[in-house]
C-alpha positions as CSV (number, residue, x, y, z in Angstrom):
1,X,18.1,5.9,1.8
2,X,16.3,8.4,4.2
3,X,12.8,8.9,2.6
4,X,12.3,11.7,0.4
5,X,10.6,15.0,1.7
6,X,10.2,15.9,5.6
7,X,13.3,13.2,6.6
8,X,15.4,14.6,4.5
9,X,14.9,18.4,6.1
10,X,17.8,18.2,8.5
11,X,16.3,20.7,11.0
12,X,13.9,21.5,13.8
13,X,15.6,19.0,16.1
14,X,18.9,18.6,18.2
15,X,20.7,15.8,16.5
16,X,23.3,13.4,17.9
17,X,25.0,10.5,16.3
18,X,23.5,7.0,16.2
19,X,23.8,4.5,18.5
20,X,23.5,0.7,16.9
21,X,23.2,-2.3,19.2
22,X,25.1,-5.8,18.2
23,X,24.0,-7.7,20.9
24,X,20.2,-8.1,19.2
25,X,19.6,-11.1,16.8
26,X,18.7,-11.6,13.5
27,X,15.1,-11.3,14.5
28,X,15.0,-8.5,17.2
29,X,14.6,-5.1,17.1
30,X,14.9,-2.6,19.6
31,X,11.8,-1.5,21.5
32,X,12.0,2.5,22.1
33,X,9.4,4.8,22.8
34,X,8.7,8.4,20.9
35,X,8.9,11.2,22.9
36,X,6.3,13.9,21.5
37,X,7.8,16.4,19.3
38,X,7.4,20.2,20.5
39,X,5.6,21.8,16.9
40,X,8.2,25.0,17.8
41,X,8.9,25.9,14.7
42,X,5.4,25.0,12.5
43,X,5.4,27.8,10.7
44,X,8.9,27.5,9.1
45,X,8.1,23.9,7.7
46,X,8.7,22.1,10.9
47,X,6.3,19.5,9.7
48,X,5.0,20.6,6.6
49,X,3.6,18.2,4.1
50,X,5.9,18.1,0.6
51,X,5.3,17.3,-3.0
52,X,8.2,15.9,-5.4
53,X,9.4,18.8,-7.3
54,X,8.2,18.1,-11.4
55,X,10.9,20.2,-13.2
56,X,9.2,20.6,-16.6
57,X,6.7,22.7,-14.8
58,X,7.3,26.3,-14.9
59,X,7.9,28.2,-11.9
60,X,5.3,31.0,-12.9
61,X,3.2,31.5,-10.2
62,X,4.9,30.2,-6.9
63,X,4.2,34.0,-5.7
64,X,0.7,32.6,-5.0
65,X,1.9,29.4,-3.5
66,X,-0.3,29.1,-0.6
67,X,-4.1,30.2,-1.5
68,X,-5.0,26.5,-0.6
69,X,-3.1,26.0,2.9
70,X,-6.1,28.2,4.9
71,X,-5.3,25.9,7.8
72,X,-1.9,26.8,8.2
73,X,-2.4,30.5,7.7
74,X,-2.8,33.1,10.4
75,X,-6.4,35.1,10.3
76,X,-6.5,39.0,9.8
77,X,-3.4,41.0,9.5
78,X,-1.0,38.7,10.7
79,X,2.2,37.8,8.5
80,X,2.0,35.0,6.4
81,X,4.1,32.4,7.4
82,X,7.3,31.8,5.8
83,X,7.1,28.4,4.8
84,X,3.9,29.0,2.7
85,X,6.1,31.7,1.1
86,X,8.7,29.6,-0.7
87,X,9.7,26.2,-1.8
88,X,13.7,27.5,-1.0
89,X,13.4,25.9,2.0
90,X,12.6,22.4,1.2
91,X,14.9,20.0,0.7
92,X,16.4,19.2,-2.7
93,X,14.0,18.4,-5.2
94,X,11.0,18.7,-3.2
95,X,8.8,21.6,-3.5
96,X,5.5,22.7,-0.9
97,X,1.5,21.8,-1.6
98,X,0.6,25.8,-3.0
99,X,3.4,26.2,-5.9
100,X,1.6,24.2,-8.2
101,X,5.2,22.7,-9.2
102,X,4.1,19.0,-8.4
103,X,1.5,16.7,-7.9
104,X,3.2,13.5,-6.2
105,X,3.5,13.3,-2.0
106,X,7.2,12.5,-0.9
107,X,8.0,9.1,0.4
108,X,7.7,10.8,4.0
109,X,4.3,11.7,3.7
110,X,3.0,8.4,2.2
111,X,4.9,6.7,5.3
112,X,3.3,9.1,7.7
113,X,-0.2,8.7,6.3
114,X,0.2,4.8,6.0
115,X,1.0,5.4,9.7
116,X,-2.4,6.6,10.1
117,X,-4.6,4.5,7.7
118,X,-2.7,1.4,7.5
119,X,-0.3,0.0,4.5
120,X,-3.3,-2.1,3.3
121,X,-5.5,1.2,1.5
122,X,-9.3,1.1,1.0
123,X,-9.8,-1.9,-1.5
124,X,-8.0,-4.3,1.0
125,X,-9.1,-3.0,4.1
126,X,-12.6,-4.6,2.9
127,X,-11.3,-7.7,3.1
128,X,-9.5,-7.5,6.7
129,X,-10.7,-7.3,10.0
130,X,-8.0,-4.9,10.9
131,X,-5.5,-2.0,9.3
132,X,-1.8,-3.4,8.6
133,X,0.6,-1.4,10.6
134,X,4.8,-1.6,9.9
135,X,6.5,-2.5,13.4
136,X,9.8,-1.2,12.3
137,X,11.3,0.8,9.5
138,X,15.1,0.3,8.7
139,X,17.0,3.0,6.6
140,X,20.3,3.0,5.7
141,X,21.9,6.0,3.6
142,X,21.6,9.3,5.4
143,X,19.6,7.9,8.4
144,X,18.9,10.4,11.2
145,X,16.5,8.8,13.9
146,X,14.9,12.1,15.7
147,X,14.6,13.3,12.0
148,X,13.1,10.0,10.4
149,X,10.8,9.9,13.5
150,X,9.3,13.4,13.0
151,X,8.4,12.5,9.3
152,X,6.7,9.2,9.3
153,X,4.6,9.3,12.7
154,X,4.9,12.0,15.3
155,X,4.3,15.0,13.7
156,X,0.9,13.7,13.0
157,X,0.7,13.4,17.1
158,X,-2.7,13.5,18.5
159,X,-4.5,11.1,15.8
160,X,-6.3,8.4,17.3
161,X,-5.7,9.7,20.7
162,X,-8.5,9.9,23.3
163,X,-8.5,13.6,25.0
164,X,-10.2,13.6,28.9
165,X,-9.6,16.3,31.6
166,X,-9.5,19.7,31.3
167,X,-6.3,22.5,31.4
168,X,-6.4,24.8,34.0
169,X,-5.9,27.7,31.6
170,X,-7.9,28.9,29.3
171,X,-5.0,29.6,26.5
172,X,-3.5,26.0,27.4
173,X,-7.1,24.8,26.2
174,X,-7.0,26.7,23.2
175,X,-3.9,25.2,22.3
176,X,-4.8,21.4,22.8
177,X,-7.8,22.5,20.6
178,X,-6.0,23.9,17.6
179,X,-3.2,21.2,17.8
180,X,-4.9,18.2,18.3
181,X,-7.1,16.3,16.5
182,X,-8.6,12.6,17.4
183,X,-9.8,10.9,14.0
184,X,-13.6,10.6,13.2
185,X,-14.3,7.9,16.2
186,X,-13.1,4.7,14.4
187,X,-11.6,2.6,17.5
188,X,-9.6,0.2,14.2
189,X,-7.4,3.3,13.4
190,X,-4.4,4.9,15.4
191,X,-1.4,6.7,15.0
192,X,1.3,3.4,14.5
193,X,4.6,4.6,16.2
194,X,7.3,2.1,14.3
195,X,10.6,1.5,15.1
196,X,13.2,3.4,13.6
197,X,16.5,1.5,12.7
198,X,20.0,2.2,10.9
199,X,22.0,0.1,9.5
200,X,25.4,0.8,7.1
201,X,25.3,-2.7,6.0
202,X,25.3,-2.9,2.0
203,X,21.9,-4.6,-0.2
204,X,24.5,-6.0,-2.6
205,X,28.2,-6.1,-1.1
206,X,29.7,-6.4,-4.5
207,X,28.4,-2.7,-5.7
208,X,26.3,-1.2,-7.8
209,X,25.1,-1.9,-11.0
210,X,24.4,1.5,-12.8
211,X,22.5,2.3,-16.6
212,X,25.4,1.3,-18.6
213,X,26.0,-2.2,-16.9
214,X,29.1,-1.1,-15.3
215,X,29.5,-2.2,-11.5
216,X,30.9,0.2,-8.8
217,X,31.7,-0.9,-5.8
218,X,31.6,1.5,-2.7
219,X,29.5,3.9,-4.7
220,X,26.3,4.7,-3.3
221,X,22.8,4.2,-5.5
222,X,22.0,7.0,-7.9
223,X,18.9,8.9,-9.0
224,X,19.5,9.8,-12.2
225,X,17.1,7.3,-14.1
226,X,13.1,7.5,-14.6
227,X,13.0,4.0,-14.7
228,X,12.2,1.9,-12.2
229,X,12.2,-2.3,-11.7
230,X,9.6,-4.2,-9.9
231,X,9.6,-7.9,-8.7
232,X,7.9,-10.3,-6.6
233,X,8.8,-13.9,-5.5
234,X,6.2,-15.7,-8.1
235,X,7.2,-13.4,-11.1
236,X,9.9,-15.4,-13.7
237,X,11.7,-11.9,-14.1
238,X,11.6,-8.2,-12.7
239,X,9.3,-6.5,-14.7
240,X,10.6,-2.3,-16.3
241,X,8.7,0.8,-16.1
242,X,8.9,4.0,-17.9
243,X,8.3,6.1,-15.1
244,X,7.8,9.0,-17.7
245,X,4.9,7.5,-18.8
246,X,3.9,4.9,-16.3
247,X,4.0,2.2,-19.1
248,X,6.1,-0.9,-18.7
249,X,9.2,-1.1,-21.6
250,X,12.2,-2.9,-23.1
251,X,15.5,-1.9,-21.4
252,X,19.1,-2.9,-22.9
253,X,22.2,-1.2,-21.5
254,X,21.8,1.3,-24.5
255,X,18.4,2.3,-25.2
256,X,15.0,1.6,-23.7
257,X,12.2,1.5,-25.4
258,X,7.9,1.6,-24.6
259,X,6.0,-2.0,-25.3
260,X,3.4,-0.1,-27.8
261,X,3.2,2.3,-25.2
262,X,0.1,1.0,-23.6
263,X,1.3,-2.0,-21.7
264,X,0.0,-1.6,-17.9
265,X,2.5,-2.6,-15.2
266,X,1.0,-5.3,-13.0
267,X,1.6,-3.0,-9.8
268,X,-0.5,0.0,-11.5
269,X,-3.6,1.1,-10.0
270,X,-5.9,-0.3,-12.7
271,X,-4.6,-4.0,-13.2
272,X,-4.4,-4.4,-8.9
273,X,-8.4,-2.9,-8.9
274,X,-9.4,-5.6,-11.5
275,X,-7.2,-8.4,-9.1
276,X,-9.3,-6.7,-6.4
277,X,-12.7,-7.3,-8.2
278,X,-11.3,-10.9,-8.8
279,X,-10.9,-11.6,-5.5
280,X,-13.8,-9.9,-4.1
281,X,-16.0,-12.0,-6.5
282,X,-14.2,-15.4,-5.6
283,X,-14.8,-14.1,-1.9
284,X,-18.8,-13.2,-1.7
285,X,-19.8,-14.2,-5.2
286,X,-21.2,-11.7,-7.9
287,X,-22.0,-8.3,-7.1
288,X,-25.4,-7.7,-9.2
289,X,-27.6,-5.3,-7.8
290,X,-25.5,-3.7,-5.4
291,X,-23.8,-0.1,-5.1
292,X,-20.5,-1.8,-6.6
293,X,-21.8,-3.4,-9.2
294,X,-21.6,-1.1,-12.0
295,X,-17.9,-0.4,-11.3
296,X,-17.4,-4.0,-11.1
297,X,-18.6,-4.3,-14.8
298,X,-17.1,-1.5,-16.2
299,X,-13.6,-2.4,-14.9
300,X,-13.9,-5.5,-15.7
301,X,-14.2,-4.2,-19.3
302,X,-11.5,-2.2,-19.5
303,X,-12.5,1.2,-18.2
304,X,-11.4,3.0,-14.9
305,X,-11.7,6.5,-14.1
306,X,-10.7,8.2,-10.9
307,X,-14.3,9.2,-9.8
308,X,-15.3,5.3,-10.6
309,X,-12.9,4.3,-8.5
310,X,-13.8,6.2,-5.5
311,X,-16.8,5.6,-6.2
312,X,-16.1,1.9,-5.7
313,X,-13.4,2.4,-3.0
314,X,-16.9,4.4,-0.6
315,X,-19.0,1.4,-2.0
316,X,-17.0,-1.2,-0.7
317,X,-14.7,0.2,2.4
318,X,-17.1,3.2,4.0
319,X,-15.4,2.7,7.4
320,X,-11.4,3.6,6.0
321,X,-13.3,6.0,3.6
322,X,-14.7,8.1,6.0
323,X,-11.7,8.0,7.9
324,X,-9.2,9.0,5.2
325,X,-11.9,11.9,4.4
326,X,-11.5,13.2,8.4
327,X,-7.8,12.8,8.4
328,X,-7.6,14.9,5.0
329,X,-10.1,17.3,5.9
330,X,-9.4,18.0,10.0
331,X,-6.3,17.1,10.7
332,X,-3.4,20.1,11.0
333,X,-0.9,18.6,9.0
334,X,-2.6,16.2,6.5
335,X,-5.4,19.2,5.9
336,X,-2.6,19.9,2.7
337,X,-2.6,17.1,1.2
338,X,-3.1,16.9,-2.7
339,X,-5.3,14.4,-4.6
340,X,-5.8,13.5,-8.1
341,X,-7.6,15.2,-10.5
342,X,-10.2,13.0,-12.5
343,X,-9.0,11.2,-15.4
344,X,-8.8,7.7,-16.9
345,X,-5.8,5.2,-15.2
């Protein structure tokens, strides 16, 4: 399916029906460049980070919704703008940064940022020479290129770019100024332009397998389950989350059920740091008396809090570190984006 949040917002561009080309192989894709996106229509939400709508949050308070968004607001007496007003806007189940009605980025924005940073995240990208970038990105339900394009790479146009030359108007400088912004100088990082591809070929032909182990075929996936299965090649069996709670559990076609409610799923952020703290170990052997070391230790007994671990992630990867903190902190679109609030994972 399209991801969730900006490409799903079927707006802001002229759209025209997909083209799909049959003579490419198995292992070709299509090579096409993206034109820059126009930001006409900004302050309506034209590329406006969202958040995943919580709905056992109140709405109380969504009159305030944009104290935080100083970046996207006009100075003085000018009007607010209108998508800093409102979540109506948004696409179903999404909501905006200010309303305080979610806490979780939409698959859009993760793809965009990932477009930035890299897939590999700060632990990782101490162990690589380089960032890992996607070359193509293949959707099939509800795919609308122009749409998909805006959301996961160009309305973050200008990162990583290299600005020479002046305008010949003074306005048309202004505008460069307040629209674009390069990165903080790292030459690794860029703004990764992936292909976008369709496709209305089926994951599983014979249909799908819904919560009470009855198989429909033709029937698109659903959404109406907060669980979630996770596999890899190596693993003897998928492994079940509670996405609730974040705990792995038992699931049967009638009930599901927490394992003691404490059980950490091998993809959480807590059991991949201590693989990380494995592996860096193996790698460069212990870490005693460095920045990194009292992290090590503590994780590796048990305990990780949010301030340890960026703590350990500035130790250990200053270079993406100081680049996320730019792109977070400069940049016109990501300058929204919400981060964790300290607590144990």
């Amino acid at each position: 399916s399209a991801p969730c949040g900006n490409a799903a917002l079927k707006k802001f561009a002229k759209m025209k029906r997909e083209t799909y080309d049959n003579t490419l192989g198995p292992d070709m894709w299509p090579s096409r460049p993206h034109d820059t996106i126009n930001g006409h229509a900004i302050r309506e939400g034209q590329f406006a980070l969202l958040l995943k709508k919580d709905n056992t949050i109140s709405a109380a308070g969504q009159g305030e919704a944009a104290t935080k968004l100083s970046h996207n607001r006009p100075k003085g007496k000018a009007k607010r703008w209108p998508a800093t007003e409102s979540d109506a806007w948004c696409p179903p189940g999404t909501t905006i940064t200010g309303t305080r009605r979610g806490s979780i980025h939409t698959c859009s924005d993760k793809l965009a940022r990932w477009n930035c940073l890299g897939m590999q995240g700060s632990l990782l990208a101490s162990l690589l020479d380089s960032p890992l970038y996607a070359t193509t990105l293949t959707v099939g339900r509800k795919m609308t290129e122009c749409i998909c394009r805006r959301a996961v790479c160009c309305r973050v146009g200008g990162y990583g770019e290299r600005i020479t030359g002046k305008k010949d108007s003074k306005r048309a400088k202004t505008e460069v100024e307040e629209e674009v912004w390069t990165g903080s100088g790292q030459e690794s990082y860029k703004l990764n332009h992936p292909t976008i591809m369709g496709t209305s070929v089926y994951i599983d032909e014979d249909g799908i397998l819904d919560m009470s182990g009855s198989k429909l075929v033709g029937q698109d996936v659903r959404f109406g389950s907060d669980l979630c299965w996770v596999y890899a090649g190596s693993w003897a069996e998928a492994e079940c989350i509670n996405g609730s709670t974040g705990y792995c559990c038992e699931h049967t076609e009638r009930q599901k059920f927490d394992l003691d409610g404490t059980v950490s799923s091998r993809i959480s952020t807590f059991i991949m740091t201590e693989l990380y703290v494995n592996i860096a170990e193996l790698m460069h052997g212990k870490v005693d008396g460095t920045s990194a070391s009292n992290a090590f230790q503590q994780i590796k007994s048990g305990v990780l809090t949010l301030s340890m671990l960026r703590y350990l992630k500035l130790a250990v990867s200053p270079e993406y570190e100081n680049e996320k903190k730019s792109l977070l902190g400069n940049h016109r679109v990501f300058c929204q984006w919400v981060r964790r609030q300290d607590k144990p994972l």
